[in-house]
N, C-alpha and C positions, 0 to 999 in steps of 0.2 A: 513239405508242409509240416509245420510243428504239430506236432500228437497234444490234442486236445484231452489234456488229465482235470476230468471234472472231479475226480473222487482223490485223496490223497491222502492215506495211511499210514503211520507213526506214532513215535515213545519218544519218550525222556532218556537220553543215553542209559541209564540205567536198567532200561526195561531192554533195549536198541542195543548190546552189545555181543561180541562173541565170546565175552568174558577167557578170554586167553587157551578157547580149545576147550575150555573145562567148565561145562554148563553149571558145576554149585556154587564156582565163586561170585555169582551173581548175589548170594547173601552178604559180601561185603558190601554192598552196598546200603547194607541198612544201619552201620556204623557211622558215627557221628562225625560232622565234618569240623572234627578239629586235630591237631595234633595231639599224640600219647603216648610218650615215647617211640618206639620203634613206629608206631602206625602212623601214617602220611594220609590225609583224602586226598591231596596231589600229586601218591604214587599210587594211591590206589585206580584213581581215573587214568591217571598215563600207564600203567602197566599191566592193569587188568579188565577196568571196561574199556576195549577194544570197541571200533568201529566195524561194524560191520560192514564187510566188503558189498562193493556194487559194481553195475555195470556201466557201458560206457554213457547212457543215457540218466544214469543218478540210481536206479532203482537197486532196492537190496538183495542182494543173492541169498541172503539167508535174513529170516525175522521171527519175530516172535509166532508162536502157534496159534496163538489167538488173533493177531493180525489177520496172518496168510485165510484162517479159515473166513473172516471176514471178505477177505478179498474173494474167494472163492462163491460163496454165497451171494456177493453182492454181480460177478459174472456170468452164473447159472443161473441165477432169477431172472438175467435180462435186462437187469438197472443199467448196466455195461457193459464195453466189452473189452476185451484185455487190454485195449491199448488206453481206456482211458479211466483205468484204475493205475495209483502208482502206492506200494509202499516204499520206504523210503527211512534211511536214518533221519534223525533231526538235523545235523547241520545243511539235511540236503532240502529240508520243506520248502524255504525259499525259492530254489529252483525250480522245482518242480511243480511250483502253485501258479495256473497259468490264468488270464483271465476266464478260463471256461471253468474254472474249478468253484463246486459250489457247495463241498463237504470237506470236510477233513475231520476223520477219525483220529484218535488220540489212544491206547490202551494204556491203562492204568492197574500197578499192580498195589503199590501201597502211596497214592500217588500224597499224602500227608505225615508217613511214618505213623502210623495208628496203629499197623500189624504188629502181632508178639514180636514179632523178632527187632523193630524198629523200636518198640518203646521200651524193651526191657532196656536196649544198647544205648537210646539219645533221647531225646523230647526230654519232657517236664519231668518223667517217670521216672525216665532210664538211667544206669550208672553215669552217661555225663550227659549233663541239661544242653546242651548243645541241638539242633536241627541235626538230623542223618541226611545222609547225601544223598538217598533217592529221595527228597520230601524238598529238597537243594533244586534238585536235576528238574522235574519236575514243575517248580514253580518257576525255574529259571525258562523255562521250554514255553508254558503259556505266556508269558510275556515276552516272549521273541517280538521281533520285527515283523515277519514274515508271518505269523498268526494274526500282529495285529491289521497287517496292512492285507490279509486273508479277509478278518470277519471287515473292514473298512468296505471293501471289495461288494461283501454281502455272502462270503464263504457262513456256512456253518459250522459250528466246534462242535463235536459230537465225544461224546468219551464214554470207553464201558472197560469192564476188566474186573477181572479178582478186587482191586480196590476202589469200585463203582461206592461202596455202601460206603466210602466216606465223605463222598460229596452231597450234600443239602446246599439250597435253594442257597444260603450267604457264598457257600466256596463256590459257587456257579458263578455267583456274580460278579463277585471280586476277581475270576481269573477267565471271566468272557468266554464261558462254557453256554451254550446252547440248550444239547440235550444231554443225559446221561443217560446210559441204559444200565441198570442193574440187574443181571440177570445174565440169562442164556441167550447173546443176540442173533445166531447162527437165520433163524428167521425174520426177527424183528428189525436188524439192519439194515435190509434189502428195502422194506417199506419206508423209513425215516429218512432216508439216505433219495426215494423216488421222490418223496415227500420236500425235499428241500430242493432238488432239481426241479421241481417243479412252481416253487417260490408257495407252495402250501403249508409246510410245517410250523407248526406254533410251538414258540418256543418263549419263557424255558421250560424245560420240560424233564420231568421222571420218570423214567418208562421201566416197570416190573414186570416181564413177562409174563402170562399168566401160563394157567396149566395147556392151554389151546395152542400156547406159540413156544413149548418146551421140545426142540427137535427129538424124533425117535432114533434110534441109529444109525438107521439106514437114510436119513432126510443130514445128517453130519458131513457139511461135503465135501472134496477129498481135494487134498492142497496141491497147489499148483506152482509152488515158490519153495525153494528150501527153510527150512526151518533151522533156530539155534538150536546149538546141540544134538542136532539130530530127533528132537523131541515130537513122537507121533502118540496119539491118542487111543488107549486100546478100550474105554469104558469112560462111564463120565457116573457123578453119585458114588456113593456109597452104601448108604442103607442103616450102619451101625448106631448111627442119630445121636451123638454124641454132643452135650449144649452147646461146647461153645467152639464146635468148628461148623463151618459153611455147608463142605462140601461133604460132608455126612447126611446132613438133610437134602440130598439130591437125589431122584431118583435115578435106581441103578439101570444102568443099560450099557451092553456090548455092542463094539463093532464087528462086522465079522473081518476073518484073515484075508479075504481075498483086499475089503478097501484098505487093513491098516498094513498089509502089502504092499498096494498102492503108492501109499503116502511114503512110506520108505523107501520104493523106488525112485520116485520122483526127489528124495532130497539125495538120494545116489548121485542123480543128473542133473542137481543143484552142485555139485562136488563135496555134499555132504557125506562123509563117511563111514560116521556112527550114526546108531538107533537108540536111541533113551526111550523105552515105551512107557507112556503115561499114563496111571488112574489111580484111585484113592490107596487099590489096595492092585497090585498085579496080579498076585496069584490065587483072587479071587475073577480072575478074567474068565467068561464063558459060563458063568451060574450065579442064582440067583438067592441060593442057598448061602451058609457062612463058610461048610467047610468045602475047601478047593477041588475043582474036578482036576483031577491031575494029567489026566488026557487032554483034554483041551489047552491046559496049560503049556504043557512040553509040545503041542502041536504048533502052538503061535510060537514058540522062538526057536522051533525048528523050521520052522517055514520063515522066520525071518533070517535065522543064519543062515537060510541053502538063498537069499538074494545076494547075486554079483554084486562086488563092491564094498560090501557092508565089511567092515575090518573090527567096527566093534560095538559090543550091544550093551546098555544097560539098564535100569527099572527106574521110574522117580522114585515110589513108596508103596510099602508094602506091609501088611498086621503084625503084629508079633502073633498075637493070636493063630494068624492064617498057616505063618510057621509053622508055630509048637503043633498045630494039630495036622499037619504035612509032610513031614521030614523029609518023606521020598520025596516030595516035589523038587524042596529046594535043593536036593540031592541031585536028584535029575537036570535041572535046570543047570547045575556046575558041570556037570559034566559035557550038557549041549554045547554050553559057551567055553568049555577050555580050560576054567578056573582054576588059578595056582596061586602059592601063597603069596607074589610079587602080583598077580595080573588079576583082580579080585575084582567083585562087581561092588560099589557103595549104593546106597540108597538112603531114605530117609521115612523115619517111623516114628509114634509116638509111643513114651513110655507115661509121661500126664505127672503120674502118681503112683505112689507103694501103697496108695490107701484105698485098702475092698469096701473103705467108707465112701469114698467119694468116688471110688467107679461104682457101685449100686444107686450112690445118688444122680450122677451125672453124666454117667455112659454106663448103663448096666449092661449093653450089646457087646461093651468093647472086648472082653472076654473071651465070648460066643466062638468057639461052643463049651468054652470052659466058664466056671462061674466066678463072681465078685470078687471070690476071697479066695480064690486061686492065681489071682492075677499076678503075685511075687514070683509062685511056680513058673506061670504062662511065661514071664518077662525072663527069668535066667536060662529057664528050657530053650527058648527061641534064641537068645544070645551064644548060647552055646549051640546050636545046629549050625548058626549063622557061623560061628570062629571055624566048625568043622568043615564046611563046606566053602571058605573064601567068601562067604558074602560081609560084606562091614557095616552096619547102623550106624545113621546120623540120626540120634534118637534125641527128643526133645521132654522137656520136664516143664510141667506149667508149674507158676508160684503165684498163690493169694487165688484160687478159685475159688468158686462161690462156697460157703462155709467152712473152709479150709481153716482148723486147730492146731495149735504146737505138736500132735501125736501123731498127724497125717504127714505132716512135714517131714518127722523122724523117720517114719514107715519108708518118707520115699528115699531117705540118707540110707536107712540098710539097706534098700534096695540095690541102691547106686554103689556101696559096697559089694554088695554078693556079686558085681557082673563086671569088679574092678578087672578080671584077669582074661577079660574077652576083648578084641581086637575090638575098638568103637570109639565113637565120641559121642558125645552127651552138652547140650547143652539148655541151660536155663531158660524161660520164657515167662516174662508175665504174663498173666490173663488178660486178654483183649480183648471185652467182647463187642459184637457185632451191633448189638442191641443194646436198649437203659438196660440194667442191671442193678441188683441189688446190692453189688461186691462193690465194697467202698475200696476207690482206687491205692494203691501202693507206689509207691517211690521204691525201686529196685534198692538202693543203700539205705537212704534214711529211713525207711517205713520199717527195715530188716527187721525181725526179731533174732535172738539167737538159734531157735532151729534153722531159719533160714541161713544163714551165714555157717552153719554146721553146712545144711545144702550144698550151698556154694563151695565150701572147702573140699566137698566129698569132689562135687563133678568136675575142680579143676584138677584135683589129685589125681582124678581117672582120662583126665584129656590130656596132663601132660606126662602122663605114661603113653600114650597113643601115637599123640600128633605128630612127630618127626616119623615115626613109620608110616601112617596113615599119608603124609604130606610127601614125602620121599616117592613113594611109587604114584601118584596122583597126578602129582605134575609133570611124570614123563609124559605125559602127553599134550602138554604146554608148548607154548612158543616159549621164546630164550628169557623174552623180558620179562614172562610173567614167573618164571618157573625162578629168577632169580628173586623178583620181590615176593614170591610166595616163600621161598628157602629164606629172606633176609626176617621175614617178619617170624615164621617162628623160629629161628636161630632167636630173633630178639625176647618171644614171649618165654624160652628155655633157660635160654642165657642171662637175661635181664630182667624180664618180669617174673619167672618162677617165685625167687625167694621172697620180692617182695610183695606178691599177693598172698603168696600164703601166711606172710609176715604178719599182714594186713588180717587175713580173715581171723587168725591166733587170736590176735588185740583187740578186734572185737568182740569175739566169744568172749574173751576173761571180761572184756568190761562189760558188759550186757550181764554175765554171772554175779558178777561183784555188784550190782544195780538189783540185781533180783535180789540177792543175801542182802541190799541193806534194806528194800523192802521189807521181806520178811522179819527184818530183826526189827524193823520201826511199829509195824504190826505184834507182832510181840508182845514190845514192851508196852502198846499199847493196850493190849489186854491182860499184862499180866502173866505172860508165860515167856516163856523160853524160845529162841529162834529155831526153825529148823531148817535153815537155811543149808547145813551140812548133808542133807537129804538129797538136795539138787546133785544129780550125777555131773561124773567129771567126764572131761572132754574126752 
């Protein structure tokens, strides 16, 4: 008798992959789908977003962590039961959508390219006006066959994820979305989902969780399907309330060791091997406070190194702050996992800004428990624990946040200086916010001013000091195809793009200076004095 899947679960390949073993090359996909030099979107799809394996009935051995918890929730409330929930890659939805299916979940991470990372690289903004391939993948997934001959049927489209808040009421319409949940759906799912089995739900629909349907820790429930990457959940929030990210306005809460144990064993018996553990900050896991309890800390990844199987652990993101005021932690933490100069754990962190003006204005928390105008300190202190201890920062720089002046930009060039000789990458972001905003938008090239193109010069001159070390030991743990086009591309950003970006940013700055000197000297002679154009420092 064929298994009745009422409920069916999926991404856009780009959300749907196992990115080649190595869960951060999933950021490639927010680069532009076009050719440029060395970079390919048709080696990027063929050699890095990987399918993800299944089994012999379609369904995915490993998926996204926001999926699986869906699926999980939507079997322990009752709505179903194992057998007739299915997640599933996209090219399998077809199959798997049977007449009794009367939902299908979608998760969306930046399902339009609207995230920093997507508009700095493509869109309108971005260094090339091109569509990014998750914004590609994406649009290409709602217009399937199998979606439409789904909602024809009377399926509903449902879609939630980290990039819920870019769909309003037109992009619903336009791509045959039903509902949207923005928010936390871990509880709200289970109802939406009875509500359409049951031919009740009105749709379309906006659903914001309120504070009543915000799960507590222990209501977080524990996955039942392997996960990418190994990625389990140890806290959700943050607390620090920084404008313009999400998940800083979320309140903070811990799971305990015994569920996100759980969850790792269970992606062991998925034939997951690694543990990525997830939350805004990790070694603020277990308190409520800023600065880290260290005991709790080294207790969670010793109790996740003593699970059978687990061969390797690492963190999503982590404070600089939590650092600098921890040492022993992260000290401890290298020595539970093994850490040596080859075999290093990366992560990813914000550095924002060099300016104690716009962390007082905009994240005065981010600091905590150091202050505004200590944050230069906080940011090279932490870099440097990090180079001593094997850990590596994927650290990010926003450009054009709200009040952002030529001085702040500077601020954050020395910065990026002072931490040139620390094992790391750094990359640029533009402001993306969430919400209207008062920050009149920027075009990554054309909007540049010369501080910013100073910016840019600094953090590629500190990336490609880095990248071939960073990239070298990274992708040993690659399958063959991707570890070759991860080696080909930056062979090509070393070999072929080095001279000529820097070439590039050189030609900028002198012309942007020479533009400023002939202002100045037209102002001048318009009042009758002298230019002081020669004032302007040199590069």
């Amino acid at each position: 008798m064929a298994t009745e899947r009422r409920v069916v679960l999926s991404s856009d390949m780009t959300v749907m992959s196992s990115y080649g073993n190595s869960l951060f090359y999933g950021f490639l996909s927010t680069v532009p789908n076009k050719r440029i030099g060395v970079f390919s979107p048709g080696a990027i799809t063929r050699f890095v977003l990987h399918k993800v394996p299944t089994d012999a009935e379609g369904r995915a051995m490993m998926a996204p962590q926001g999926l699986r918890r869906l699926e999980s929730s939507l079997i322990s409330s009752g709505v179903v039961t194992a057998n007739e929930v299915a997640v599933t890659p996209p090219d399998n939805i077809g199959r798997m959508i049977t007449g009794e299916t009367k939902a299908v979940g979608i998760a969306a991470i930046d399902p339009f390219g609207r995230g920093p990372s997507s508009t700095t690289f493509g869109g309108k903004y971005g260094a090339v006006h091109e569509e990014p391939i998750n914004a590609l993948q994406f649009r290409r997934l709602m217009a399937s066959e199998p979606l439409r001959l789904a909602r024809r049927a009377g399926a509903k489209v449902i879609v939630g994820g980290p990039g819920a808040w870019q769909l309003g009421e037109a992009e619903m319409a336009e791509h045959g979305i039903d509902v949207v949940i923005d928010g936390e759906a871990d509880l709200v799912f289970p109802s939406v989902v009875k509500s359409a089995m049951e031919g009740t739900l009105r749709t379309p629909a906006i659903i914001k969780p309120d504070q009543g349907m915000i799960p507590e820790a222990w209501q977080i429930p524990l996955l039942r399907g392997g996960t990418i990457g190994g990625l389990v959940e140890v806290a959700r929030g943050c607390g620090r309330g920084c404008r313009f990210c999400m998940p800083t306005l979320r309140r903070v809460r811990h799971r305990s060791v015994e569920d996100i144990s759980a969850d790792v064993r269970t992606n062991v018996a998925f034939g997951v091997r690694c543990a990525c553990l997830h939350a805004e900050d990790v070694l603020r896991y277990g308190t409520l406070g800023i600065v880290p309890d260290h005991d709790r800390v080294v207790a969670l990844f010793e109790a996740v190194r003593g699970i059978p199987g687990v061969e390797d652990i690492s963190v999503s993101h982590c404070a600089l702050a939590s650092i600098a005021s921890s040492p022993q932690t992260v000290g401890r933490v290298a020595e539970v996992l093994g850490l040596e100069r080859h075999r290093w754990m990366g992560f990813q962190t914000g550095i924002e800004t060099g300016s104690p003006r716009l962390i007082q204005n905009l994240m005065n928390m981010k600091p905590a428990p150091f202050k505004a105008e200590e944050w230069g300190h906080v940011v090279e202190s932490a870099f440097a624990i990090c180079n001593d201890n094997n850990w590596v920062p994927a650290a990010t720089i926003m450009v054009n946040l709200p009040g952002e002046t030529e001085d702040d930009v500077l601020r954050s060039v020395e910065l990026v200086d002072s931490i040139h000789d620390y094992r790391s990458l750094i990359v640029p972001l533009l402001f993306a916010p969430f919400s209207k905003d008062d920050t009149k938008p920027m075009r990554f090239i054309e909007d540049a001013k010369r501080c910013h193109f100073e910016l840019y010069r600094s953090i590629w001159r500190h990336d490609m000091r880095w990248i071939r070390d960073v990239a070298d030991d990274y992708k040993k743990t690659s399958g063959l195809t991707t570890r070759l086009a991860i080696g080909a591309i930056v062979w090509g950003l070393r070999s072929y793009g080095d001279a000529k970006v820097r070439a590039y940013f050189d030609r900028k700055i002198e012309e942007l200076r020479q533009e400023w000197r002939e202002e100045e000297r037209g102002e001048a002679e318009e009042e009758g004095g002298q230019t002081v154009a020669a004032s302007y420092p040199a590069a």
